[in-house]
MDAnalysis code that builds the backbone (N, CA, C; Angstrom):
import MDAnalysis as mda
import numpy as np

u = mda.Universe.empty(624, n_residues=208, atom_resindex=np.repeat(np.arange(208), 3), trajectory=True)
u.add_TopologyAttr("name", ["N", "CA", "C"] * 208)
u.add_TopologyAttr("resid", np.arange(1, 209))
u.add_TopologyAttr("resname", ["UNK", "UNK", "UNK", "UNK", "UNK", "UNK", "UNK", "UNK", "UNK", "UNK", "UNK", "UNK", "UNK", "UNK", "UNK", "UNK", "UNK", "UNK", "UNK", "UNK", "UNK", "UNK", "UNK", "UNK", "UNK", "UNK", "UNK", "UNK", "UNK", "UNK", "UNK", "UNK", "UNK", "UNK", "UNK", "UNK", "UNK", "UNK", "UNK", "UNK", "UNK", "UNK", "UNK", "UNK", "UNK", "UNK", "UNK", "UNK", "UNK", "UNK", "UNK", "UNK", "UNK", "UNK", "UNK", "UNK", "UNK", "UNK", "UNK", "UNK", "UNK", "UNK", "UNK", "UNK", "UNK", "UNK", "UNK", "UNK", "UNK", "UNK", "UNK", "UNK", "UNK", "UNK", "UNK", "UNK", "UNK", "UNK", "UNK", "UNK", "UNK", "UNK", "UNK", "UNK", "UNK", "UNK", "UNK", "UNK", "UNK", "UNK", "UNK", "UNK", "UNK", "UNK", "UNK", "UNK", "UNK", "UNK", "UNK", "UNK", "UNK", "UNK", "UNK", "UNK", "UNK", "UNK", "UNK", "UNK", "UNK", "UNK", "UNK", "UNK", "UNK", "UNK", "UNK", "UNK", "UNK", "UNK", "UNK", "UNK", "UNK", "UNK", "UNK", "UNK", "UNK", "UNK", "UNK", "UNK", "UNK", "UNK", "UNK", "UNK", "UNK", "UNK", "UNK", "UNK", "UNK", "UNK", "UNK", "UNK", "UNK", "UNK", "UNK", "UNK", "UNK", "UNK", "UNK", "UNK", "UNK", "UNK", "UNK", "UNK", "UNK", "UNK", "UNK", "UNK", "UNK", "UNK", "UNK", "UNK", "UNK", "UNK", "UNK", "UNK", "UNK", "UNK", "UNK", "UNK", "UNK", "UNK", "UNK", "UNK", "UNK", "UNK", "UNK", "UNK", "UNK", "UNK", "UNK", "UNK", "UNK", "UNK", "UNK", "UNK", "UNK", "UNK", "UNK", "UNK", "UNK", "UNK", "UNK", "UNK", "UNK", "UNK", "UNK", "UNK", "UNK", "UNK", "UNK", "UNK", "UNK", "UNK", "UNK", "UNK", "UNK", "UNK", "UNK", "UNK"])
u.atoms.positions = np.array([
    [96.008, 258.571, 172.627],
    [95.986, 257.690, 171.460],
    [97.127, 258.013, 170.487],
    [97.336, 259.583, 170.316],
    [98.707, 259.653, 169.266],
    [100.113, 259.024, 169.727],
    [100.216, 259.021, 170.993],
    [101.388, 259.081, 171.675],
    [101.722, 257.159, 171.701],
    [99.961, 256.747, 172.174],
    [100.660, 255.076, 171.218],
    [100.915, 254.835, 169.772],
    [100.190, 255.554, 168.957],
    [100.601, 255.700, 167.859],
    [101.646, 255.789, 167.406],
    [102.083, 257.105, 167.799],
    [103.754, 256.979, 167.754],
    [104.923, 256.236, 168.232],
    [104.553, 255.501, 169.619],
    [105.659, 254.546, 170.216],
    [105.384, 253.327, 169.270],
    [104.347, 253.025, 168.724],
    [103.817, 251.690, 168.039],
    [104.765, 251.720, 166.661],
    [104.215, 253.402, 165.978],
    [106.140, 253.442, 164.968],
    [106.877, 253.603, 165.172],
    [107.242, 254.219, 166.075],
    [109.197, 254.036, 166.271],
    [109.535, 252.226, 167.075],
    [108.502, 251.320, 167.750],
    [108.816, 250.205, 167.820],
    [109.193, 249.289, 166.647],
    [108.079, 250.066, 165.474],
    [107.783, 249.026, 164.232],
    [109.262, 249.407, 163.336],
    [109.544, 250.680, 163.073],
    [110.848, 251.264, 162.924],
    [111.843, 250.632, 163.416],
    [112.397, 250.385, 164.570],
    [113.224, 250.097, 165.473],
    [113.607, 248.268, 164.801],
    [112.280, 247.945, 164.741],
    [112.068, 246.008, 164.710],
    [112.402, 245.504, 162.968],
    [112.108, 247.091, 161.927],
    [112.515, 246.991, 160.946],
    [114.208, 247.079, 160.541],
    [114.441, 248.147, 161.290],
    [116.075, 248.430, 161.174],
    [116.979, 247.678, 162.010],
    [116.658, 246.478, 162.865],
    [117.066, 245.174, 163.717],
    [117.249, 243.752, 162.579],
    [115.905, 244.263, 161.675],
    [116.046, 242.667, 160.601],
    [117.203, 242.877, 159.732],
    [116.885, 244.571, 159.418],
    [117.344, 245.223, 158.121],
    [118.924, 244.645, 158.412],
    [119.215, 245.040, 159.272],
    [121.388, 244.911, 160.390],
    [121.212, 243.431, 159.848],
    [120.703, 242.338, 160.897],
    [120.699, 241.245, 160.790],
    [120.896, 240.323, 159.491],
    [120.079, 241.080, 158.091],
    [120.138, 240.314, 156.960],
    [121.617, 241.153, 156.689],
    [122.015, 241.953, 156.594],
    [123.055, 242.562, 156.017],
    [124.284, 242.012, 156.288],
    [123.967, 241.710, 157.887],
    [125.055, 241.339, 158.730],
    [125.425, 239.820, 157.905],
    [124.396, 238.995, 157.484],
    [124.272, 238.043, 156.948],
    [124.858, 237.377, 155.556],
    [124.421, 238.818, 154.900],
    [124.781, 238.999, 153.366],
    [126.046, 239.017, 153.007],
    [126.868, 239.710, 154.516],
    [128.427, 240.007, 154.303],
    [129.217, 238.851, 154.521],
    [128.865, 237.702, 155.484],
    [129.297, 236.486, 155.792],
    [128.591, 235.600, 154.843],
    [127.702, 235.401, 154.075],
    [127.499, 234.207, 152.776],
    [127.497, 234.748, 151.896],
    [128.012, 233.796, 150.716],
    [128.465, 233.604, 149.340],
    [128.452, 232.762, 148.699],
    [128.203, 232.894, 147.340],
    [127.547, 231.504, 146.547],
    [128.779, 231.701, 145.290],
    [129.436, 230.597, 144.786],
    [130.017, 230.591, 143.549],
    [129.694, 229.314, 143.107],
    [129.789, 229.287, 141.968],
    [130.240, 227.983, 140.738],
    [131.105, 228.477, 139.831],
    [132.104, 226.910, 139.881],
    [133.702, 227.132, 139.122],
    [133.819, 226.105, 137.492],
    [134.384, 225.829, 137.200],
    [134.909, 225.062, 136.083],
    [135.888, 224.541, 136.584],
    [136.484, 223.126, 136.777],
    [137.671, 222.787, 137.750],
    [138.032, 221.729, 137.288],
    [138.785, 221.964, 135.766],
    [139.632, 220.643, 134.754],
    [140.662, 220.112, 135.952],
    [140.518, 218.762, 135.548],
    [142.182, 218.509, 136.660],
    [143.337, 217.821, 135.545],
    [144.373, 217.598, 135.952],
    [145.109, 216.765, 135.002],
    [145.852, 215.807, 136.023],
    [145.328, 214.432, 135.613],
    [146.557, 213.337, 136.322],
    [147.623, 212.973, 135.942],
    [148.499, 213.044, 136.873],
    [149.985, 213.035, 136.439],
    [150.128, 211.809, 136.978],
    [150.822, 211.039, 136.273],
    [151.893, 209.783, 137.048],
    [153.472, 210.270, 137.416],
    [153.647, 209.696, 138.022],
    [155.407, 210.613, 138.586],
    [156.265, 209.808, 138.013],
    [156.318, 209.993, 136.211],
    [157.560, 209.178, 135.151],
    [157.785, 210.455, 134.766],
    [157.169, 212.105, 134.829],
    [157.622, 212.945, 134.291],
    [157.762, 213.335, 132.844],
    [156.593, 212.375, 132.044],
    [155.751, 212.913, 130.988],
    [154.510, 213.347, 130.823],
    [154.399, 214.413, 130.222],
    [153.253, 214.347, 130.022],
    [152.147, 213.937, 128.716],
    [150.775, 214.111, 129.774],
    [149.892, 213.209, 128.506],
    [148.778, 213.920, 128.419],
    [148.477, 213.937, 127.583],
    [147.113, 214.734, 126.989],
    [145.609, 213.816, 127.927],
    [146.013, 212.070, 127.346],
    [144.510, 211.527, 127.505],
    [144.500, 211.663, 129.721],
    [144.898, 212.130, 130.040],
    [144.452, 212.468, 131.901],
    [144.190, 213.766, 131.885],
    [143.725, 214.770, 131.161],
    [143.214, 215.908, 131.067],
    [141.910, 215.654, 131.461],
    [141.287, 215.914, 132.592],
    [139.572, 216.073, 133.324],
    [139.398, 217.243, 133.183],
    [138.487, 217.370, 131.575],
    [137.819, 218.907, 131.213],
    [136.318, 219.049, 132.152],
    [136.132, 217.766, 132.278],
    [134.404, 217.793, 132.234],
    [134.449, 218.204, 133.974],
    [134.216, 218.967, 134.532],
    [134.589, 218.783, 135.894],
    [134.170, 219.998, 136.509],
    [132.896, 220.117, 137.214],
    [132.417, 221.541, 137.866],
    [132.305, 221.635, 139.341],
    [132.168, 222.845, 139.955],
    [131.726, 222.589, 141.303],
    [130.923, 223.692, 141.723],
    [130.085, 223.800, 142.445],
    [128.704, 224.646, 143.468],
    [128.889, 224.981, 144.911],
    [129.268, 226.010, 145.331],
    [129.663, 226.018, 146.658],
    [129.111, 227.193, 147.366],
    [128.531, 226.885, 148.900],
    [128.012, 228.268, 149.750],
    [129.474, 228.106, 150.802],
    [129.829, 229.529, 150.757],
    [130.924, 229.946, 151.491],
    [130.304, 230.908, 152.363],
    [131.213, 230.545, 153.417],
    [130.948, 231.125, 155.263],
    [132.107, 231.707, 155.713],
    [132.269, 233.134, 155.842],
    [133.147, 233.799, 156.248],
    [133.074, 234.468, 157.575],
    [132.877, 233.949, 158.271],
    [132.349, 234.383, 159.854],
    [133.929, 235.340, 160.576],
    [134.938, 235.072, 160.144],
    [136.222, 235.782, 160.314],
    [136.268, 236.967, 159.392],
    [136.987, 237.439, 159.427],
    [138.109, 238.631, 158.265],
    [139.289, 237.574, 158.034],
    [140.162, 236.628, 158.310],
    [141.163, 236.097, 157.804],
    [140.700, 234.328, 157.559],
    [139.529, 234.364, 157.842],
    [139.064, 232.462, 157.731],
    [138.106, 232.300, 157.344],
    [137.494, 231.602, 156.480],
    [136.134, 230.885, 156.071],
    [136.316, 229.812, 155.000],
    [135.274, 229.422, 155.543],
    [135.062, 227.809, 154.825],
    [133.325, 227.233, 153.752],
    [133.793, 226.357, 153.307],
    [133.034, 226.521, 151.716],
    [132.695, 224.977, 152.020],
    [131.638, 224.744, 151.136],
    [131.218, 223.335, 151.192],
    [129.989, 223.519, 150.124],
    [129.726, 222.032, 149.203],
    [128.796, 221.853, 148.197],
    [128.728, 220.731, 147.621],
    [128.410, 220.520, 146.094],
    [128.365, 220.072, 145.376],
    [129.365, 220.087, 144.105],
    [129.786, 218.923, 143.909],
    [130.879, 218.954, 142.039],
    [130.406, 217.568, 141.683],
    [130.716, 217.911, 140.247],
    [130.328, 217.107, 139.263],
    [131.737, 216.499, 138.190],
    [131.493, 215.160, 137.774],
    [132.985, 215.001, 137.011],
    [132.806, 213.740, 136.190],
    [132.928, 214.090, 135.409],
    [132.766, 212.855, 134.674],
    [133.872, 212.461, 133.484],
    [134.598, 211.015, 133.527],
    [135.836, 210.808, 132.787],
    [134.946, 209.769, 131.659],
    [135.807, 209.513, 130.662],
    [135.352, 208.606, 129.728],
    [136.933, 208.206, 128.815],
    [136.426, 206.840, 128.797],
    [137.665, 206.419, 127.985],
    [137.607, 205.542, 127.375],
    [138.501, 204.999, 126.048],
    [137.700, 204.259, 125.129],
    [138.967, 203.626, 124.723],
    [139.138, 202.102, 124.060],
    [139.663, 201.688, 123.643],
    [139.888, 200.417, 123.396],
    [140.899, 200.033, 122.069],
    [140.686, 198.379, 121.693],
    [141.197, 197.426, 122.598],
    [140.637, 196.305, 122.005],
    [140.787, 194.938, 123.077],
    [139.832, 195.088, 124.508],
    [140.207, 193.947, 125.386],
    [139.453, 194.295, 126.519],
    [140.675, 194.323, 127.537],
    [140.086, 194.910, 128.659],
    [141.178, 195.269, 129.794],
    [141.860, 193.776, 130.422],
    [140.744, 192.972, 130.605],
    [141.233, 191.743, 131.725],
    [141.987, 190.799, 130.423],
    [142.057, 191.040, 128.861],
    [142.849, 190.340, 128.266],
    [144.351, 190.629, 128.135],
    [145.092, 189.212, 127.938],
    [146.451, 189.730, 128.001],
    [146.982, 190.145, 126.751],
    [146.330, 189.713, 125.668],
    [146.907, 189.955, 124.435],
    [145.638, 191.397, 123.973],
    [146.510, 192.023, 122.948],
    [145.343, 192.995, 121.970],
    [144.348, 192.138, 120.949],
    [143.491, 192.194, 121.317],
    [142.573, 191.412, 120.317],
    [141.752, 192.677, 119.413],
    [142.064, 193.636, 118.024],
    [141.657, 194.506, 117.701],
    [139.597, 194.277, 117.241],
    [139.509, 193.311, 116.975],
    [138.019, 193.050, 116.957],
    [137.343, 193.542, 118.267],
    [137.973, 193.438, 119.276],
    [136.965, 194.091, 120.527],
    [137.507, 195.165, 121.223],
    [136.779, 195.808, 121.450],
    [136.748, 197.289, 122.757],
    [135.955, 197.546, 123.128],
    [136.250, 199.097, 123.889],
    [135.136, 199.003, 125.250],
    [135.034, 200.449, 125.173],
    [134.284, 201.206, 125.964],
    [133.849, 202.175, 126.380],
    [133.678, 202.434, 128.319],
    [134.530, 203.029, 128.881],
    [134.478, 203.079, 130.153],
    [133.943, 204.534, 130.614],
    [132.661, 204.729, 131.175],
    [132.283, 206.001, 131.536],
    [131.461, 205.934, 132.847],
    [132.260, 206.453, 133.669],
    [132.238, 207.372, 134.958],
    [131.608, 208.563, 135.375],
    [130.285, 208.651, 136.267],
    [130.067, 210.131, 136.651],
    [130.302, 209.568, 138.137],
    [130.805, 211.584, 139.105],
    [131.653, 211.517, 139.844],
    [130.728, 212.478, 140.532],
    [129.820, 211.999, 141.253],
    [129.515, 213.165, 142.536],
    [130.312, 213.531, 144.101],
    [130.709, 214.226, 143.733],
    [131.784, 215.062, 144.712],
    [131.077, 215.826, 145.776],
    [131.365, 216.127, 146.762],
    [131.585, 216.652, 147.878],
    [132.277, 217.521, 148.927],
    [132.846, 218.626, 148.651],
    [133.985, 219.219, 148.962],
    [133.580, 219.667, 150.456],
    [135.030, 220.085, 151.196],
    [134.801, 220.691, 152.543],
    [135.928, 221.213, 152.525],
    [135.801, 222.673, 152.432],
    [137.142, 223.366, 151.736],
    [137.296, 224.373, 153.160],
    [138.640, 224.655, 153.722],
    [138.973, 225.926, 154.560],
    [139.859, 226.412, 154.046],
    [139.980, 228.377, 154.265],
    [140.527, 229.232, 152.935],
    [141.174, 230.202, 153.989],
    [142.361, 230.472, 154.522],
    [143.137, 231.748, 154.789],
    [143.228, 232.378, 153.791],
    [142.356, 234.321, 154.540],
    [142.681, 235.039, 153.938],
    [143.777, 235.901, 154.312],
    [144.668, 236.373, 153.027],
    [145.840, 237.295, 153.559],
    [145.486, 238.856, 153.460],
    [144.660, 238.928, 153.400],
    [144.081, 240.651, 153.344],
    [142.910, 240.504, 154.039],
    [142.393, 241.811, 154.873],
    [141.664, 241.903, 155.607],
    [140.889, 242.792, 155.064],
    [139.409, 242.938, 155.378],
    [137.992, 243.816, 154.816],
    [138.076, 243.394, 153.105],
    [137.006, 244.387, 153.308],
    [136.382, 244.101, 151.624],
    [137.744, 245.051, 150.294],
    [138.445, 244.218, 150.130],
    [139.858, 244.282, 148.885],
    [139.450, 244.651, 147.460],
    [139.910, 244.613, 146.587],
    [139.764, 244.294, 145.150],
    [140.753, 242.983, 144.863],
    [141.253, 243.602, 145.579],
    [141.685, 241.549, 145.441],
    [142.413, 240.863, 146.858],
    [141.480, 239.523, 146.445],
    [141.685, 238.603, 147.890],
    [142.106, 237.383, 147.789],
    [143.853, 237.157, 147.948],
    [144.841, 236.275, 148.181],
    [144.053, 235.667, 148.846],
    [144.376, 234.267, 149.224],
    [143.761, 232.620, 149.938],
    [144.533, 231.967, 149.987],
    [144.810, 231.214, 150.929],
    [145.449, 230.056, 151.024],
    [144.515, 228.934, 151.096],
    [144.311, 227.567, 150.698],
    [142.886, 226.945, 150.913],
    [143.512, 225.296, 151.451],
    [143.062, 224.824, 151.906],
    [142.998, 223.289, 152.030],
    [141.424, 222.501, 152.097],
    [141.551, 221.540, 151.613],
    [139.980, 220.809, 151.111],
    [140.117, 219.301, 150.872],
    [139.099, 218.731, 151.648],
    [138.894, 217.063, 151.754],
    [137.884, 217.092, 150.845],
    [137.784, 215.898, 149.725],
    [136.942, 215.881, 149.124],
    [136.326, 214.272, 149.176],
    [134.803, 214.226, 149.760],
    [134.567, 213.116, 149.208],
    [134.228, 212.644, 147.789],
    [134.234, 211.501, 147.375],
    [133.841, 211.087, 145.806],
    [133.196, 209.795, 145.511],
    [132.134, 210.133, 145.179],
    [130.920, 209.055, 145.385],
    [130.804, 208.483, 143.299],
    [131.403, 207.447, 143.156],
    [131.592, 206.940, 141.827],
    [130.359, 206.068, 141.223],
    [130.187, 206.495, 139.798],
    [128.927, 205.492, 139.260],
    [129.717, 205.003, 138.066],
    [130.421, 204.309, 137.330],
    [130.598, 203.558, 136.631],
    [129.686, 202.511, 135.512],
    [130.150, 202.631, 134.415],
    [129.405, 201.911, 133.410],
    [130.516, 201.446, 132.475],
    [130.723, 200.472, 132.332],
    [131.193, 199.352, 131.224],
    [130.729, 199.163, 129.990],
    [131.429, 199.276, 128.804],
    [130.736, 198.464, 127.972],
    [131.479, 198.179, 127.103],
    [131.473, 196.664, 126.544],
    [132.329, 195.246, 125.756],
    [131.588, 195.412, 124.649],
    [132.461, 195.898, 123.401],
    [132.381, 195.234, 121.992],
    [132.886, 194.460, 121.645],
    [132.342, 193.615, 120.570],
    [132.775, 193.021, 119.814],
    [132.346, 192.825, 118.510],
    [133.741, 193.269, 117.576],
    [133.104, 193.810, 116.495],
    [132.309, 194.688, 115.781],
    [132.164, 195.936, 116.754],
    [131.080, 197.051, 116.863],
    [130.134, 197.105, 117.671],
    [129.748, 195.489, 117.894],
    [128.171, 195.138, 118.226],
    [128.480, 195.125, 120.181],
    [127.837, 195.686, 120.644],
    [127.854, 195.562, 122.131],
    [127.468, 193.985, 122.898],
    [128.990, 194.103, 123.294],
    [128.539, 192.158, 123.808],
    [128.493, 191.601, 125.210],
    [128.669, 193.271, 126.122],
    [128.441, 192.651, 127.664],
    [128.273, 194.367, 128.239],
    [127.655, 194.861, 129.357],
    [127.938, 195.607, 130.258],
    [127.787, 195.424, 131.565],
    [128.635, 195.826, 132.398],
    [128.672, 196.089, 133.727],
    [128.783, 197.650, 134.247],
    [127.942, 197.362, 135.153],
    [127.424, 198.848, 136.212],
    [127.867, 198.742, 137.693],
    [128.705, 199.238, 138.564],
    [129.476, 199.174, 139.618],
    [129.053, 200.729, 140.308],
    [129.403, 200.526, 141.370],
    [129.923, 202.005, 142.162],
    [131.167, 201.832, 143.715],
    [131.595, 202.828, 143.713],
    [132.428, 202.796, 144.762],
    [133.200, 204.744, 145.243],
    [133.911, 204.818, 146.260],
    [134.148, 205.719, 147.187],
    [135.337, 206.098, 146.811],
    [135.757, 207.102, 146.696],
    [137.293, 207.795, 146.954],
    [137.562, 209.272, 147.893],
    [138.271, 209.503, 148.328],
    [138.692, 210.869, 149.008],
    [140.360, 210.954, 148.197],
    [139.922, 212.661, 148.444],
    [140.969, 213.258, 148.082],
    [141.299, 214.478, 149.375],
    [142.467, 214.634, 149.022],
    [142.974, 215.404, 150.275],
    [144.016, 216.783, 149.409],
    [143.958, 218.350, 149.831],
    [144.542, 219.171, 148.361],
    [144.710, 219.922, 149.195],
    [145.941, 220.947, 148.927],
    [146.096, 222.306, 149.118],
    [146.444, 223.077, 148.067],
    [145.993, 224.371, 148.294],
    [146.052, 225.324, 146.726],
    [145.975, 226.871, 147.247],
    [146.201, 227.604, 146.044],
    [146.828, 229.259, 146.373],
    [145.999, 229.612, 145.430],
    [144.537, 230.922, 145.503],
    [144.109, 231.663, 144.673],
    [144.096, 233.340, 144.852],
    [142.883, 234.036, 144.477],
    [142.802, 234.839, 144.393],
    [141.387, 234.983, 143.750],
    [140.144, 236.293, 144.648],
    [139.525, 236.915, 144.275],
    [139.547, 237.966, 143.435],
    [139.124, 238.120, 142.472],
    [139.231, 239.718, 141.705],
    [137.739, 240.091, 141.797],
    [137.709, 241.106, 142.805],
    [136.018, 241.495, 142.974],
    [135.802, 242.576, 142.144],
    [134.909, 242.494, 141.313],
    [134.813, 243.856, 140.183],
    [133.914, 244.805, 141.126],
    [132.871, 244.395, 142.088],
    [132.647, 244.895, 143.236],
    [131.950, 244.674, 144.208],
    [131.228, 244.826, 144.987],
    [130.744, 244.399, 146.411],
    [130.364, 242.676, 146.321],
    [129.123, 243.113, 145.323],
    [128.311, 241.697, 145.145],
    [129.387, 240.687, 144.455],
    [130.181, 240.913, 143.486],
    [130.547, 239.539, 142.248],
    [132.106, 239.932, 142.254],
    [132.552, 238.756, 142.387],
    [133.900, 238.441, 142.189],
    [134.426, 237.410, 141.364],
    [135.501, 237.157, 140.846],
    [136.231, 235.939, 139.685],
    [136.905, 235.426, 140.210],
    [136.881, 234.121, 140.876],
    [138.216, 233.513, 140.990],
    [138.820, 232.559, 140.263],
    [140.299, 232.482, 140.439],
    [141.381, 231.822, 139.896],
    [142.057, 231.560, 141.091],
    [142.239, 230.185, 140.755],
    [142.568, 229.168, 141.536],
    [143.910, 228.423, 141.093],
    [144.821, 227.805, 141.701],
    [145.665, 226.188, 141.337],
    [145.770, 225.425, 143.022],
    [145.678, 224.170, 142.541],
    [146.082, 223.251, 143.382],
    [146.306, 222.244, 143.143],
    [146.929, 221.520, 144.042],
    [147.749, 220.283, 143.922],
    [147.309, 219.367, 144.864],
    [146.396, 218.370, 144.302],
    [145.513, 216.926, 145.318],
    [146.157, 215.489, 145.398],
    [145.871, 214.918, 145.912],
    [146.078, 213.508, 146.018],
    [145.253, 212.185, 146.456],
    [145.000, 211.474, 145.824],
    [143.960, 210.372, 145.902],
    [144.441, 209.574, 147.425],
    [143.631, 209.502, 148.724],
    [144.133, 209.129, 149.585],
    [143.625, 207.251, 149.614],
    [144.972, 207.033, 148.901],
    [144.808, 205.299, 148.771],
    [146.364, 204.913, 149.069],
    [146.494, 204.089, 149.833],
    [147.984, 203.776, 150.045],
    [148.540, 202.707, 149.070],
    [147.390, 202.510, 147.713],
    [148.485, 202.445, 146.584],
    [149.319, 203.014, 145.623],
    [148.659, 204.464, 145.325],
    [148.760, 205.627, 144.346],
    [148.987, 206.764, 145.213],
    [149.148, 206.792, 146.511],
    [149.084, 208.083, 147.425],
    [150.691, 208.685, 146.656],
    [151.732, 208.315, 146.105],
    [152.879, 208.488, 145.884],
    [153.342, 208.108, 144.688],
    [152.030, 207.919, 143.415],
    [152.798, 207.492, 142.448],
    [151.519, 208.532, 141.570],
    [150.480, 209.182, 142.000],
    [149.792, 210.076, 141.025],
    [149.638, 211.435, 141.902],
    [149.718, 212.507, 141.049],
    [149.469, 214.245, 141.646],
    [148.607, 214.600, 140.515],
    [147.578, 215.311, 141.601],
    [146.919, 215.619, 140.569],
    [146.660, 217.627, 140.604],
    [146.420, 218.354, 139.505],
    [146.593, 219.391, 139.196],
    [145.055, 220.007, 138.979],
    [145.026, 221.063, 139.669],
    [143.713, 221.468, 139.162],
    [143.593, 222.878, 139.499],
    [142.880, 223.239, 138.287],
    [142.409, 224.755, 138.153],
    [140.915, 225.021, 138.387],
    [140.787, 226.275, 139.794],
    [139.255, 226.364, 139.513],
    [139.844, 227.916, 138.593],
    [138.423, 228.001, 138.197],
    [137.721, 229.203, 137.515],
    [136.592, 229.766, 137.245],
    [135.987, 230.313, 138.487],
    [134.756, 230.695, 138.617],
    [134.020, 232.226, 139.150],
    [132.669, 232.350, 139.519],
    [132.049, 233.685, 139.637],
    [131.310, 233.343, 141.494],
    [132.252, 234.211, 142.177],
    [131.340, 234.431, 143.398],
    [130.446, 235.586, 143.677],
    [129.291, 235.173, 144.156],
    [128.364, 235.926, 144.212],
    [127.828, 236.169, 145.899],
    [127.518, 237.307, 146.017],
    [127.085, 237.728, 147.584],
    [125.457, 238.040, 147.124],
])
């Protein structure tokens, strides 16, 4: 009876220190961050403008590092633009008695792949990244006139974006790291594919 006793703990032992590997093994290949990720749209006249500054703009991502030099990220972002001003758009003249209010939320979709240039666990980890983003649009309209609200329209529609960008991890240590990010996207529409770049900074906390 002792002798099953004992094979019964070193099995139960054995089946504990098999999960124990397994989650660890696990822990080292996933990662969770959320960033802050302003963009700025540029038109290519080579001024710049304050009102294409996208402050409002976040993203949520589980990252999969199944390599030492490759892994890839995928989630959730959020974005929302707003813009305001006199007259109405479809008029040809300024009529200052009326304006509008145009506000946009932007559920995003990213599918990001990241070369790393350093191998094992660093204090800091260079990336190279490329990322398709889908962009699922909700739109809201709204027509003054004279203060008083005199029409709205509610729409939705699709965009992709297509980006490559250069960051860096700063891991303070095992579990949590900071990254800083830049990249450079483009709205894949073959009207604007060559007449807007767009700029964007992440800045966020990854977590193991």
């Amino acid at each position: 009876m002792k002798k099953l006793i004992k094979i019964g703990s070193i099995l139960i032992l054995c089946t504990l220190s098999l999960n124990l590997s397994a989650q660890e093994k696990k822990d080292k290949i996933i990662s969770y961050s959320i960033s802050w990720t302003p963009e700025y749209w540029g038109p290519n006249d080579g001024k710049f403008r304050f009102d294409v500054m996208l402050p409002i703009n976040f993203e949520s991502l589980i990252h999969f590092k199944p390599f030492q030099s490759l892994s890839f990220a995928s989630g959730i972002g959020y974005k929302r633009t707003i813009d305001k001003g006199e007259s109405w758009l479809e008029l040809s003249v300024i009529d200052t008695d009326k304006s509008y209010t145009w506000i946009i939320n932007k559920l995003r979709l990213p599918v990001q792949v990241y070369y790393h240039f350093l191998k094992g666990m660093t204090r800091f980890d260079p990336y190279l990244k490329t990322e398709f983003i889908n962009e699922f649009n909700f739109g809201n309209m709204t027509y003054y006139e004279n203060d008083i609200v005199s029409s709205k329209q509610s729409y939705s529609y699709y965009d992709s974006y297509l980006g490559v960008g250069f960051g860096n991890i700063f891991r303070a240590d095992k579990s949590i790291g900071i990254i800083v990010e830049g990249s450079l996207n483009t709205v894949l529409d073959k009207d604007v594919l060559f007449d807007i770049y767009i700029i964007k900074i992440k800045l966020g906390v990854l977590i193991k």
